[in-house]
PDBQT receptor file of N, H, CA, C and O in Angstrom, charges set to zero:
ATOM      1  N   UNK A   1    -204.412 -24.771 243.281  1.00  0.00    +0.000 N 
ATOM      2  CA  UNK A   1    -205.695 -24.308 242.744  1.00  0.00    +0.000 C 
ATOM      3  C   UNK A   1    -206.168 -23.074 243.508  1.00  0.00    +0.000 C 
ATOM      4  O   UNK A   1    -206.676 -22.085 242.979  1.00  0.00    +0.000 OA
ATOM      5  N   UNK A   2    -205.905 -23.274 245.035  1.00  0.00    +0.000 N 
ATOM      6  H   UNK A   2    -205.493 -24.077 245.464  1.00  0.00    +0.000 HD
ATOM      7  CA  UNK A   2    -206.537 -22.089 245.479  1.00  0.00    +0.000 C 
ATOM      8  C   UNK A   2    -205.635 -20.603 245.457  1.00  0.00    +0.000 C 
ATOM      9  O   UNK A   2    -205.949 -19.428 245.647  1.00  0.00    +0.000 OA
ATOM     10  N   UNK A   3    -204.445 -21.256 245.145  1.00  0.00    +0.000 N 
ATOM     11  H   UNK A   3    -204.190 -22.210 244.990  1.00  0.00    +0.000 HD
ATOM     12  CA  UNK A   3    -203.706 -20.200 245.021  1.00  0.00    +0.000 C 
ATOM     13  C   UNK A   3    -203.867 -19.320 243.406  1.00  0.00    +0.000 C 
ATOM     14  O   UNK A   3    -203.820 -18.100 243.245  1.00  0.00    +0.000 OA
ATOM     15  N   UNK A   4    -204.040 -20.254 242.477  1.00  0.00    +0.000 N 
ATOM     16  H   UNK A   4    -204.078 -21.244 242.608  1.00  0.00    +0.000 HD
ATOM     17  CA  UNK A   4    -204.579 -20.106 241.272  1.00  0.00    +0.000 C 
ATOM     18  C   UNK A   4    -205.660 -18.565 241.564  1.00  0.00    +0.000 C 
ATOM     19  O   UNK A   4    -205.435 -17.374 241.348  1.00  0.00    +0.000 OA
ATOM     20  N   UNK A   5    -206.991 -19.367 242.200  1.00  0.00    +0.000 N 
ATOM     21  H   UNK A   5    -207.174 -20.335 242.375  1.00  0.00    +0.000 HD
ATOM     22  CA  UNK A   5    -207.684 -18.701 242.219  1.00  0.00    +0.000 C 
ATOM     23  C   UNK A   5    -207.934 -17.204 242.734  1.00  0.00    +0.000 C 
ATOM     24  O   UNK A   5    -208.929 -16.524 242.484  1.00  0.00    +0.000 OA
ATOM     25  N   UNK A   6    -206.707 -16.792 243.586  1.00  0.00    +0.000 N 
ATOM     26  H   UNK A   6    -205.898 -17.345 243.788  1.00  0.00    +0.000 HD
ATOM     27  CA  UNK A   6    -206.531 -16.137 244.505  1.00  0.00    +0.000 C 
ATOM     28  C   UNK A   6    -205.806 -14.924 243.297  1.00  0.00    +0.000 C 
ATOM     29  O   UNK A   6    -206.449 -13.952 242.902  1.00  0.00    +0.000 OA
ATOM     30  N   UNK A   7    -204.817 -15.138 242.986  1.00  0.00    +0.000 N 
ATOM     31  H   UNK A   7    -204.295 -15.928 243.307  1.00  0.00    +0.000 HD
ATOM     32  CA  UNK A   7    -204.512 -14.486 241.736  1.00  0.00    +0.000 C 
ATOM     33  C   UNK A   7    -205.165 -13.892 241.046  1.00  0.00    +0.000 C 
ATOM     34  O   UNK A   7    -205.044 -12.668 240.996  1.00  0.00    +0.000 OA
ATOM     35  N   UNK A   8    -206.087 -14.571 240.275  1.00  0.00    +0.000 N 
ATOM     36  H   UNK A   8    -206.185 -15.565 240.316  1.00  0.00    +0.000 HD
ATOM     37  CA  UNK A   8    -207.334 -14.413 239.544  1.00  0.00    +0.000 C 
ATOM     38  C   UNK A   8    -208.030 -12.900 240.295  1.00  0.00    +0.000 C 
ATOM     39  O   UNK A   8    -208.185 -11.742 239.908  1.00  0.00    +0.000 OA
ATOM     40  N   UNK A   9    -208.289 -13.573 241.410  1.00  0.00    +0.000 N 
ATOM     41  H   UNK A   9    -208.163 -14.514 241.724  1.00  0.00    +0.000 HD
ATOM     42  CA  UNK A   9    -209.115 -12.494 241.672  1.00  0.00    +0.000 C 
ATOM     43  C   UNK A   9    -208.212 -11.131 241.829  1.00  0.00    +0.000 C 
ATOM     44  O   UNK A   9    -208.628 -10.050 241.414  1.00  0.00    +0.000 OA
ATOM     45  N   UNK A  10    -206.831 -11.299 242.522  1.00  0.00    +0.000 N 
ATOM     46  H   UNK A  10    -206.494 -12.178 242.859  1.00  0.00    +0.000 HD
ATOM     47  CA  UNK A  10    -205.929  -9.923 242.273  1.00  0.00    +0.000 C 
ATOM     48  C   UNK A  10    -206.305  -9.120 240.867  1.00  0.00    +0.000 C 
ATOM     49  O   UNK A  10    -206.737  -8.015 240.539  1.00  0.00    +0.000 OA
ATOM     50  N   UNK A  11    -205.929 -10.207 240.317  1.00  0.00    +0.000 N 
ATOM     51  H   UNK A  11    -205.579 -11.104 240.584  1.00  0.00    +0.000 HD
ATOM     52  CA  UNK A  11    -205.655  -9.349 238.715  1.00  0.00    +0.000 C 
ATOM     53  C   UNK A  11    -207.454  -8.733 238.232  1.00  0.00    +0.000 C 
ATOM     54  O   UNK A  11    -207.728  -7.769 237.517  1.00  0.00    +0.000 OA
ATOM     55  N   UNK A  12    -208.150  -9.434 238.738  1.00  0.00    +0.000 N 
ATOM     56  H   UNK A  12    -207.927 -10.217 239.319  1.00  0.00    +0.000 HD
ATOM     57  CA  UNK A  12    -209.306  -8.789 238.291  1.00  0.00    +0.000 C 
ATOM     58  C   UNK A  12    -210.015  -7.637 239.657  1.00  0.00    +0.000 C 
ATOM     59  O   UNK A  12    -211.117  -7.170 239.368  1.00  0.00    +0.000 OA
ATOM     60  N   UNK A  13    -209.559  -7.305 240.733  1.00  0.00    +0.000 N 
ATOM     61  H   UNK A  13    -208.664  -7.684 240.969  1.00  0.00    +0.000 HD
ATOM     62  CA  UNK A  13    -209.799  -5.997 241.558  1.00  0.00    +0.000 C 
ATOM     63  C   UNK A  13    -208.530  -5.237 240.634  1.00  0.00    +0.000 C 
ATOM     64  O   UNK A  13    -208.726  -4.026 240.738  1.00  0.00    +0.000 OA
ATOM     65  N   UNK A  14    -207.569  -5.439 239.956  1.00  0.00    +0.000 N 
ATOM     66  H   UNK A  14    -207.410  -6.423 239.872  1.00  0.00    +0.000 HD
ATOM     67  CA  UNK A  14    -206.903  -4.625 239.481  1.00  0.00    +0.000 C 
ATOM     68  C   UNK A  14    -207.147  -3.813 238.037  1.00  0.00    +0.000 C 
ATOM     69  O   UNK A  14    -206.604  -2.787 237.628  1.00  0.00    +0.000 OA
ATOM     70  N   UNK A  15    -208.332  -4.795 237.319  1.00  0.00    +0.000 N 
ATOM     71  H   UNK A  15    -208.773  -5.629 237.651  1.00  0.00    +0.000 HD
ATOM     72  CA  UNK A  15    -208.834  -3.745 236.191  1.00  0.00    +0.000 C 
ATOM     73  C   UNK A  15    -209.854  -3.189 236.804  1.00  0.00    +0.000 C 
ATOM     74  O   UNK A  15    -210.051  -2.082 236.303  1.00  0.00    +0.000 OA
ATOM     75  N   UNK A  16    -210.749  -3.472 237.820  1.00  0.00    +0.000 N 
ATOM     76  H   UNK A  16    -210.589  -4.372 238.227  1.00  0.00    +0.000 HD
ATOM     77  CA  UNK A  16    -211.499  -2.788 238.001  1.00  0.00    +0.000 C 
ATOM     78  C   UNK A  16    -210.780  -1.350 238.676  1.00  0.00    +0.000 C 
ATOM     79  O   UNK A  16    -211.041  -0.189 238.359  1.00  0.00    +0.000 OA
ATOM     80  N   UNK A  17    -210.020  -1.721 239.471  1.00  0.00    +0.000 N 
ATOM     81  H   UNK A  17    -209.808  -2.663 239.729  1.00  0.00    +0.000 HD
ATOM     82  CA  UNK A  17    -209.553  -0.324 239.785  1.00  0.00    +0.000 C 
ATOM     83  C   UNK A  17    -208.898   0.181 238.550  1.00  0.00    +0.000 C 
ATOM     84  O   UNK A  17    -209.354   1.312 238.383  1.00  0.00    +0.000 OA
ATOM     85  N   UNK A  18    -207.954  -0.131 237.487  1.00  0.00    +0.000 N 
ATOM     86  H   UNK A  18    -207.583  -1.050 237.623  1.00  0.00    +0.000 HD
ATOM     87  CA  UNK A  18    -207.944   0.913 236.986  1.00  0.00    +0.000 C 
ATOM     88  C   UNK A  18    -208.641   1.655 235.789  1.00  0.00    +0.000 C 
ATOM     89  O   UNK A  18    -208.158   2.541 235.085  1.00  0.00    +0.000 OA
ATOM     90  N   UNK A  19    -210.487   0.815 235.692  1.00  0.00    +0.000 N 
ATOM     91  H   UNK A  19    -210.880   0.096 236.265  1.00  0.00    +0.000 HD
ATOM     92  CA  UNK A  19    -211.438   0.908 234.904  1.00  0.00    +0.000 C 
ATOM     93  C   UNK A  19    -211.613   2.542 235.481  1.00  0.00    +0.000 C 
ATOM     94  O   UNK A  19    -211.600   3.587 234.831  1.00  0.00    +0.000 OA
ATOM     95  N   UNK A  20    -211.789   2.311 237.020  1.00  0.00    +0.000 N 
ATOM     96  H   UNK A  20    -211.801   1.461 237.548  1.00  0.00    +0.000 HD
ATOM     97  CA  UNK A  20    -212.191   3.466 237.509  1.00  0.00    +0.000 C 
ATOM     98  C   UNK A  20    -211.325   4.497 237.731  1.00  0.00    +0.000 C 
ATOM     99  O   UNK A  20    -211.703   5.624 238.051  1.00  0.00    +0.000 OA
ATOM    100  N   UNK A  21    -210.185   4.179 237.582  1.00  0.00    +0.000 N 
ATOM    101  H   UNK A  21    -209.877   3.263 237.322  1.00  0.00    +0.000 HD
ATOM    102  CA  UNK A  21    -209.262   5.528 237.307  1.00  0.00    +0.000 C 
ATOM    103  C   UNK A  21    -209.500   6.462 236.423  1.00  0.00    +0.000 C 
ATOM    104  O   UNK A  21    -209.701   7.676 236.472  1.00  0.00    +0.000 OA
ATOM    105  N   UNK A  22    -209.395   5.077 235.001  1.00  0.00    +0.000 N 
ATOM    106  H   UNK A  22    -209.232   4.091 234.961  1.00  0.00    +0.000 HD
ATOM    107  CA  UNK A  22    -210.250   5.837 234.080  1.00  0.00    +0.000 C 
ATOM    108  C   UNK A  22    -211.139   6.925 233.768  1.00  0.00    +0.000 C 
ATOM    109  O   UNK A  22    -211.135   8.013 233.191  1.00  0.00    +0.000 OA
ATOM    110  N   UNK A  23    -212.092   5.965 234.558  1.00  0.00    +0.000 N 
ATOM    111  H   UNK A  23    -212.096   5.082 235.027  1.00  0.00    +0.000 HD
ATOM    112  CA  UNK A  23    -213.664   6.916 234.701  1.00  0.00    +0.000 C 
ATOM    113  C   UNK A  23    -213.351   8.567 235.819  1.00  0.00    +0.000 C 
ATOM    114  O   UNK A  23    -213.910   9.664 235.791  1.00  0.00    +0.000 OA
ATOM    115  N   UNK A  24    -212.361   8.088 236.582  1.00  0.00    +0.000 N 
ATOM    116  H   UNK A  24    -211.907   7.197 236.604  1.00  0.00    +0.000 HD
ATOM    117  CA  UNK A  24    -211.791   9.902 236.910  1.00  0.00    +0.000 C 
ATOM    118  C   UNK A  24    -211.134  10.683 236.227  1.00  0.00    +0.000 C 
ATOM    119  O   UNK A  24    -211.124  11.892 236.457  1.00  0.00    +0.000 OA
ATOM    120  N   UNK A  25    -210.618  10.251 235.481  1.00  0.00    +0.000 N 
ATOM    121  H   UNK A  25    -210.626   9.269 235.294  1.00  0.00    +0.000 HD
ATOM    122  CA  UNK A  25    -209.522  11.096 234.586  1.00  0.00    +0.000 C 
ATOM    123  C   UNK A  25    -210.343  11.775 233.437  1.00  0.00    +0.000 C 
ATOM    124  O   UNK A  25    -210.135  12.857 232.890  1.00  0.00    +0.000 OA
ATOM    125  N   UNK A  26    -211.500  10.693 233.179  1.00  0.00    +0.000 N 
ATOM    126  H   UNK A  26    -211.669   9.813 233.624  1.00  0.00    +0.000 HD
ATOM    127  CA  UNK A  26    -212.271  11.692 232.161  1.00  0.00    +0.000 C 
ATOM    128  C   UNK A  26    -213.297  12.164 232.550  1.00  0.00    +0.000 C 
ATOM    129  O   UNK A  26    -214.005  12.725 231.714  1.00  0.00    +0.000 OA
ATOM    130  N   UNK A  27    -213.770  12.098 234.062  1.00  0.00    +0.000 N 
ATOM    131  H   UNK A  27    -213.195  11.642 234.741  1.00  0.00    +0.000 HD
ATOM    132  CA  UNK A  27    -214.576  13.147 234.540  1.00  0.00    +0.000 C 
ATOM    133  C   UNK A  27    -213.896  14.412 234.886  1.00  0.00    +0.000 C 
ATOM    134  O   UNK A  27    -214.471  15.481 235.089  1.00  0.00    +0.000 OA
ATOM    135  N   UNK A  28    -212.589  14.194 234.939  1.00  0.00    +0.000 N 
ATOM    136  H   UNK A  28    -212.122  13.325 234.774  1.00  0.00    +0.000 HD
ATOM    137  CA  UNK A  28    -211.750  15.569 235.544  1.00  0.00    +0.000 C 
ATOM    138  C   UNK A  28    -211.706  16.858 234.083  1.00  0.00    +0.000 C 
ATOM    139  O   UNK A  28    -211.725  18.086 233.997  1.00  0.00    +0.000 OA
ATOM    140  N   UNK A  29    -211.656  15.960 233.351  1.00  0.00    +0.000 N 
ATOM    141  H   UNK A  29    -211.641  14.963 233.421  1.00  0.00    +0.000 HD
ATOM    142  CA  UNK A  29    -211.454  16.591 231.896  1.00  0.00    +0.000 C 
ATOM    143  C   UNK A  29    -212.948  17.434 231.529  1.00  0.00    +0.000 C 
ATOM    144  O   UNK A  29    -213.077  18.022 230.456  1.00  0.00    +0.000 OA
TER     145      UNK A  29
């Protein structure tokens, strides 16, 4: 379970980072 949870949270710092990639690529533009 805690390993479960631990995952979870990987994968979700990982859209946030690449939400904000995002958000650079179209401020660069």
């Amino acid at each position: 379970m805690f390993a479960g949870s631990r995952t979870h949270a990987v994968s979700f710092l990982r859209l946030i980072a690449i939400d904000m990639m995002f958000d650079l690529i179209k401020a660069e533009e």
